[in-house]
Structure formats: structure tokens, C-alpha cells
C-alpha positions, 0 to 999 in steps of 0.5 A: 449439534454433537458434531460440533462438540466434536469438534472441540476435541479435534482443536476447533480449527486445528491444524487438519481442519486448517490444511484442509480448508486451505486447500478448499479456498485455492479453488475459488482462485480458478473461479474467479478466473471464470466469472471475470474472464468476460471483461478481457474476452469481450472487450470492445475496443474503441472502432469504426467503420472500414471505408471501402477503399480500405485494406483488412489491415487498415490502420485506426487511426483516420486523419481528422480532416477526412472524419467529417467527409468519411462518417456522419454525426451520429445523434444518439453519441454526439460524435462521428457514427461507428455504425454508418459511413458516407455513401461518397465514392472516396477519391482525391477529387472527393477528399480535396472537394471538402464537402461531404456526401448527403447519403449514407450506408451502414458498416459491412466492416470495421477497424479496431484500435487494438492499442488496449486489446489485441484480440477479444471475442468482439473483434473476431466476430465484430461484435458491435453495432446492431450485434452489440447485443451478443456480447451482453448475451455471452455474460448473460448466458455466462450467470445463468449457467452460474444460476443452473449450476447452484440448483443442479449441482447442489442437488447432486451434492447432497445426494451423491457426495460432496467429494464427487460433485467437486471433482466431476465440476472441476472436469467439467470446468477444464473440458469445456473452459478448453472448449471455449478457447478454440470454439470457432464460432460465437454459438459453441463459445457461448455454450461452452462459457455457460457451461463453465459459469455452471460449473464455477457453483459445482467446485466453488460452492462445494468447496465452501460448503466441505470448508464450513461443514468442518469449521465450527460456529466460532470460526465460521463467519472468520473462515466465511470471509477469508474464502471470500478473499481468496476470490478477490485474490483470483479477481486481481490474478485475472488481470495479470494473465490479460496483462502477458496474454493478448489473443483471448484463445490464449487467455481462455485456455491458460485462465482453465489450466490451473484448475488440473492442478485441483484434479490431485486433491482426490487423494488430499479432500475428504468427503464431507463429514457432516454429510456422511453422518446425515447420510448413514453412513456414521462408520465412514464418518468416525473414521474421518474424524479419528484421522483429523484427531491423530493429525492434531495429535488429540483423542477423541473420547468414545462417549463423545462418538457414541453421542454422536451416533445416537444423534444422527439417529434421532435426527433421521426420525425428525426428517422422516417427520418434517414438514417441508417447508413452501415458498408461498407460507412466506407470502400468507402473512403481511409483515413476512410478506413485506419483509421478504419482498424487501429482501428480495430487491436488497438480493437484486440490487447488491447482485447487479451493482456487484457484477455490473461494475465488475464488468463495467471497468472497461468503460470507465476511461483510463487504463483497463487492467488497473480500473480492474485490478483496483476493482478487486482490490476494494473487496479485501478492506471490504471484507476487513470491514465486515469482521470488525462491524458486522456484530458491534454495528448491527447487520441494518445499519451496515446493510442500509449504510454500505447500500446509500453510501454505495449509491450516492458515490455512483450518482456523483459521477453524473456532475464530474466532467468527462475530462476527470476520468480518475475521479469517476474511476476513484468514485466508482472503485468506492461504490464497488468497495461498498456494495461488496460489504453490503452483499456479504452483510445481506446473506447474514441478515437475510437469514436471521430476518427469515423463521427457522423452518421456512430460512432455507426456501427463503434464502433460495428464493432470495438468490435467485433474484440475485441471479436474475440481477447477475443475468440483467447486469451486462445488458445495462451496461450496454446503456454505456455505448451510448452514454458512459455514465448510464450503467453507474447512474442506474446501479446507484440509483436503485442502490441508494433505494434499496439503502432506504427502504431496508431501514424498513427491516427489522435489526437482528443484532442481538435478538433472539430469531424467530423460529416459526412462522407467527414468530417470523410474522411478528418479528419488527412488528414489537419490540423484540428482547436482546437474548442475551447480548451475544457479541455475535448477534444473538447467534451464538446464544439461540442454541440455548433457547430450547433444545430444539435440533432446527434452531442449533442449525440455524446458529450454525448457519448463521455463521457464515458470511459469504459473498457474490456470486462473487459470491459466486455468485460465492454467490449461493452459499449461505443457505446452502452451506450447513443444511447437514444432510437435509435435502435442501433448497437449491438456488 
């Protein structure tokens, strides 16, 4: 686009362009504090049943002896139930007696072992039990407000502005974060905390879409990837905070705090200017970009903006005439069809592998906060890899490899004994570390597998089934209540699936993409040509092939790399992140 040969007069990524991005990337620090905040608030400590001799400030722990004459075996576990107790009238006679009693009462109160938590939602609402279910809620309801937020706030974003979108998310976000620290009960928590999972899209991915609307083709998988780790960053953070706070109000309102210190970038971020150009608005546009050149001590010549103006002009005749693309256009054509499906399951898997063994770290034995401060440290030579790999390996081969790879180190934890906790630890820490490579490459090769006039609807549809795998992730790791390697069985078996079934997948590395829906049917189905060799895999080289406006946008969005959800999540950025103007597909 005119745009980006704009740009090259601004220096590419100069310092204006770096400031700015810089500035957008802390956001996804906060972020990552919400979507991680659900380990430590809805922790659930090791506990058992209140005996009803017992006091509220009951110690844990029981003398061993009394075990077998206080609980019965539960079947399920193997160990003595933290549901029931012995219905025994609990006296010296009974203790000195020795046999336990025949009946049994199901728990009306229970003792926590607060060594590793002092307080969580769990504890105070007693979570546990026949209402375990309500924690696995919490961070359900938590994902589809994440999901709700992608649709609604990227909506408002290309309506309104990115610039207003990104600051009343980020009210939004600080009001009912506090909301959520003094709810004082599980309902208003519950809603305040879904409401904040909507808001993590309404700053993070607006954010992201202001930071790559500004970065060129060259740049953007580089600046992709770095905003993803600064989400890691604010993954590792998290575990601080838990570390010095121990009462989860506190923790709630101290993890939203730091998001008032965004409200001052008003006066620092400017509104998108590939968005003001899509929206009529060229005047305000040019000004921006005048300003970004005067920082970079660079001119811009008037040819170039005049280029620009009868650009925009023309692209607002083309929209006036495209047809809108429809989801069901995708399902009309066998090989499309099948390819998208296999799309759709790789989005669900790397979704729910991704947030459940984020969320899994608590029961993995050892000590928590350093299962999850390792759990978010994996992403960054994660990420690494994907910078070096992505365009020399080809996106299957990362995408099938990283997937197996991923499945294989989460099915061997089944054979560790339970007494090598470090080894499951470490061999699940590898599974994460994988499965965070394979998330970033499908967005990637998602949209080079997808033609050009159906890729947006297409990457819609395929982040909402990744979202529906952020939504089921905490109720499989339920599962490890009552066996703890359940959840990393289960996410590894379908990820070593969804491994070998992508082999099915066409490789897009190097070829030239398909840009209608009979280029989208055939492409796997022959033999398709290199275009050229372009070290970005073919990205680089499609907008020489015609001058067709829709394919100069596609190599722009091609571009980015992003994550989850956390990509959050990240998650919903790649079709969202260059549409430039258009009404897009929201996910």
C-alpha cells in the first residue's frame, strides 16, 4: 500500500515509530496480569474435612493415627476423603476405641493448609468438593469475556477509533479489576473478573493492532514477536506479586493498579494512522505522519502524500464494490473445507493445551510460584525459535513438529513415578515451551493456507474455536482432582493429534498464496511453484504478483506473528491486526 512506501521515508522503524511501539508493548504487561491472576486467586489449597469437635481456626494438620478413625477411604483417589468424615461421636473413648465408625456425613466445613496459600477465592467461599465446579467456572466465564471483548471491542475500534477504544478498555479494566478485590461474593466476583477478561482484548489487541498498523512488512513478524514477550514478561511478574501478597483482595487490586499508569498515554499515542486514512479522514492522517517525520528528523516528499490521498480514494471505491466475503463459501469446496476443519482443531488444541497448562501449574507438586514463573519463562526461547525457524523450516513442519514434540513430553508423564515430581515438572515446562511455538506458527499458517478474499472470516472463525478451548481448558484440569496427571494426558494426547493430522496441510513456505476461492480449492491438491524463493515465504514477493490492492494487504498481514490469547488470547490478533479500515471479521 502507499502507506507502507510512506513509511520508508519516516525510517522504517525510526525512532517515533520505536518510542511509540515501546509504549504499546508495556500494556500487555497488565494484561498478562489478568489473564494469569486465576492461578493465585483460585488456588486451592490442599484441605480436608472440619471435624465437628473442631474450632474455625483448626490447625491442618491431624495426627496420623486419628486419619483412619476421622475419614473414609475415598475410591475415586485412593486416600482418605476431603468430602465425607466418619459420622463417630469424636470422644477420648472413641479415639482410644481404635475402630472406626460404619457411617459417614458429608463435610458442612473444611481446614485449608494455608502453607502455600494464605487466601484465595477457594478458601473463602469453600470451593471445593460438589462446589469445585465454581472454580473451573470463574476462569471459564474469565475466556469468554476475553472472547465477547475480541468481537465487541474490535468492532468499536473500527468504528470509533483505536485511540478511544484503548483508553475506555483500560477504565473499563481498572474499575471493575477493583470490583473484583472487594466483591463480596463468588457471583459479583465472577462478573467483574469476566468483564476484565473482556477488556484484556479492548487494550492488549488494540494496542497491538496501533503498534502493527505503524510497523512495516519488514519489521512486522520481528515486532509480532517481541509484543508477545512482553507478555510473558507480565506472565513471569504475576508470580512476584503472589510472591509478597498473600490475601487475594490484595493481590486483585494491586495486579490492576498498574494498568492508571496507561491512562497518561492520551496525551503520548496517537490514533492509528492507517485508520484515519481508511476512514476519511487523510487530513488528520498526514498530519500524524508529518509529526512522526520532524521526530526522525526526515521529509516527507509531497508526492508521496499526494499518492497517498489518491490511494485512499480509490480504496473507498473498491470497498463500496466488494463483496463480503461468508463463512459457508469455505464449506462449499472439499479440499477447503478439510483443510479449514484441520485448521479449526490445530486453533483448539494450541488454545487449550496453551491455557491449561498455564493454569495447571498448581498441580504439578512442588513449589507453585516457581512451576509458573518457569511456565512463562519457556515463552521467550519459544519465541526465539520462531524468529530463527519460522521462514528457513517452513510453518508445517514448525507447526507439526512443535505440536508432536509438544504431545509426546505430556504423555510421558503418565510412566514418571509420582515421587519424581521435578521430572513431570520439567517434562511439562517442555510441553509448554513447545505448544507456545506451535500457537504463534498457526496464525501464520493459517492465514497463508486461507485465499485472500475469504482469510479474515476465515481467521475469525478459526479464533473462535480457539477460544472455546480457553472456555473448556479449566474444566479439564478439574480432571486433576482426582487424578493428577489426567489434564497433561488429555492436552497431550490431542496435541500429538493435532501434530499428525497437520501433515495433511499444505506447506505455504515459499508459495505463491491462493487469492480466490478456486486458488484456495486447489492449493495442496497440485503441486504449487515457489514464487520466487522469498526468505519470508513468499510474503514478501505476493504484492508483485498483480497489483491487485487485497493481495498487498494480504503481505501485510502475513506479517504478523502473534500468540495466545496469550495471545491474548494476544490471542485474536492476526486477522485483526491489518484489516486498514475495512469492517472486519471480529473473533
Amino acid at each position: 500500500m502507499a502507506y507502507d512506501d510512506i513509511l520508508q521515508y519516516l525510517g522504517g522503524f525510526g525512532r517515533y515509530q520505536r518510542r511509540i511501539y515501546v509504549l504499546l508493548c508495556l500494556p500487555a504487561i497488565s494484561c498478562a496480569f489478568h489473564k494469569l491472576a486465576g492461578v493465585f486467586l483460585l488456588a486451592a489449597p490442599d484441605y480436608r474435612c472440619r471435624l465437628p469437635y473442631e474450632l474455625e481456626n483448626a490447625s491442618y494438620t491431624l495426627p496420623n493415627e486419628r486419619l483412619p478413625l476421622a475419614y473414609p477411604i475415598d475410591t475415586l483417589t485412593d486416600k482418605y476423603s476431603t468430602c465425607n468424615y466418619l459420622d463417630a461421636n469424636f470422644t477420648d473413648d472413641y479415639w482410644a476405641g481404635g475402630t472406626p465408625a460404619a457411617g459417614v456425613r458429608p463435610c458442612d466445613h473444611w481446614v485449608y493448609d494455608r502453607s502455600k496459600f494464605e487466601s484465595s477465592t477457594v478458601t473463602e467461599w469453600d470451593m471445593v468438593c460438589d462446589r469445585s465446579w465454581l472454580r473451573a467456572s470463574a476462569d471459564s466465564l474469565f475466556m469468554v469475556g476475553v472472547m465477547l471483548g475480541s468481537i465487541g471491542f474490535g468492532y468499536l475500534s473500527d468504528k470509533y477509533g483505536r485511540k478511544p477504544i484503548f483508553f475506555a478498555s483500560l477504565v473499563l479494566q481498572v474499575i471493575f479489576g477493583v470490583l473484583a478485590g472487594v466483591a463480596p461474593e463468588f457471583f459479583t466476583y465472577t462478573l467483574a473478573r469476566m468483564v476484565v477478561g473482556a477488556t484484556t482484548s479492548g487494550v492488549f489487541l488494540v494496542a497491538y493492532v496501533i503498534a502493527m498498523e505503524m510497523v512495516g512488512p519488514t519489521d512486522r513478524l520481528y515486532a509480532g514477536v517481541v509484543c508477545m514477550m512482553f507478555f510473558s514478561v507480565g506472565y513471569m511478574l504475576t508470580a512476584g506479586f503472589a510472591y509478597f501478597i498473600h490475601d487475594w483482595r490484595m493481590l486483585q487490586i494491586a495486579l490492576t493498579v498498574p494498568g492508571i499508569l496507561f491512562l497518561c498515554y492520551w496525551w503520548f499515542i496517537p490514533e492509528s494512522a492507517r485508520w484515519l486514512l481508511s476512514n476519511g479522514r487523510p487530513t488528520e492522517a498526514i498530519a500524524l505522519i508529518k509529526k512522526a517525520a520532524r521526530c526522525n528528523k526526515l521529509t516527507v516528499p509531497q508526492e508521496a502524500l499526494d499518492k497517498l490521498l489518491e490511494e485512499d480514494k480509490v480504496q473507498q471505491q473498491d470497498d463500496t464494490n466488494e463483496p463480503k466475503p461468508s463463512l459457508l463459501d469455505i464449506f462449499k469446496h472439499p479440499n477447503l473445507r478439510r483443510k479449514a476443519l484441520l485448521i479449526f482443531f490445530d486453533w483448539f488444541v494450541n488454545s487449550l493445551t496453551y491455557y491449561g497448562l498455564s493454569w495447571n501449574t498448581n498441580n504439578l507438586g512442588g513449589n507453585p510460584l516457581l512451576n509458573f514463573v518457569i511456565s512463562g519463562a519457556v515463552e521467550i526461547p519459544a519465541y526465539s525459535f520462531l524468529l530463527l525457524t519460522l521462514n528457513r523450516w517452513g510453518r508445517r513442519t514448525i507447526l507439526c513438529g512443535c505440536m508432536i514434540f509438544a504431545g509426546m513430553m505430556l504423555l510421558t508423564t503418565m510412566i514418571v513415578p509420582s515421587s519424581q515430581q521435578w521430572l513431570i515438572v520439567v517434562l511439562a515446562m517442555l510441553g509448554k515451551m513447545a505448544i507456545t511455538s506451535s500457537y504463534g506458527t498457526v496464525y501464520v499458517f493459517s492465514a497463508e493456507q486461507f485465499p485472500t478474499v475469504i482469510r479474515n472470516v476465515a481467521l475469525g472463525a478459526s479464533s473462535t474455536s480457539a477460544r472455546v478451548g480457553g472456555i473448556l481448558a479449566p474444566y479439564f484440569n478439574l480432571l486433576g482432582d482426582y487424578w493428577q496427571p489426567l489434564p497433561l494426558l488429555i492436552f497431550g494426547a490431542l496435541a500429538f493429534v493435532g501434530g499428525v493430522l497437520s501433515l495433511l496441510l499444505p506447506e505455504t513456505h515459499n508459495q505463491k498464496l491462493p487469492e480466490t476461492i478456486a486458488d484456495g480449492e486447489n492449493f495442496g491438491k497440485q503441486k504449487t511453484v515457489p514464487d520466487g524463493g522469498s526468505g519470508a515465504g513468499g510474503v514478501a514477493n505476493i504484492v508483485a504478483v498483480g497489483g491487485d490492492r487485497d493481495v498487498e494487504r494480504t503481505a501485510e498481514e502475513l506479517q504478523v506473528l502473534s500468540k495466545p490469547e496469550s495471545m491474548a488470547e494476544g490471542e485474536d490478533t492476526a486477522g485483526d491486526a491489518l484489516k486498514e479500515g475495512e469492517s472486519r471479521q471480529k473473533y
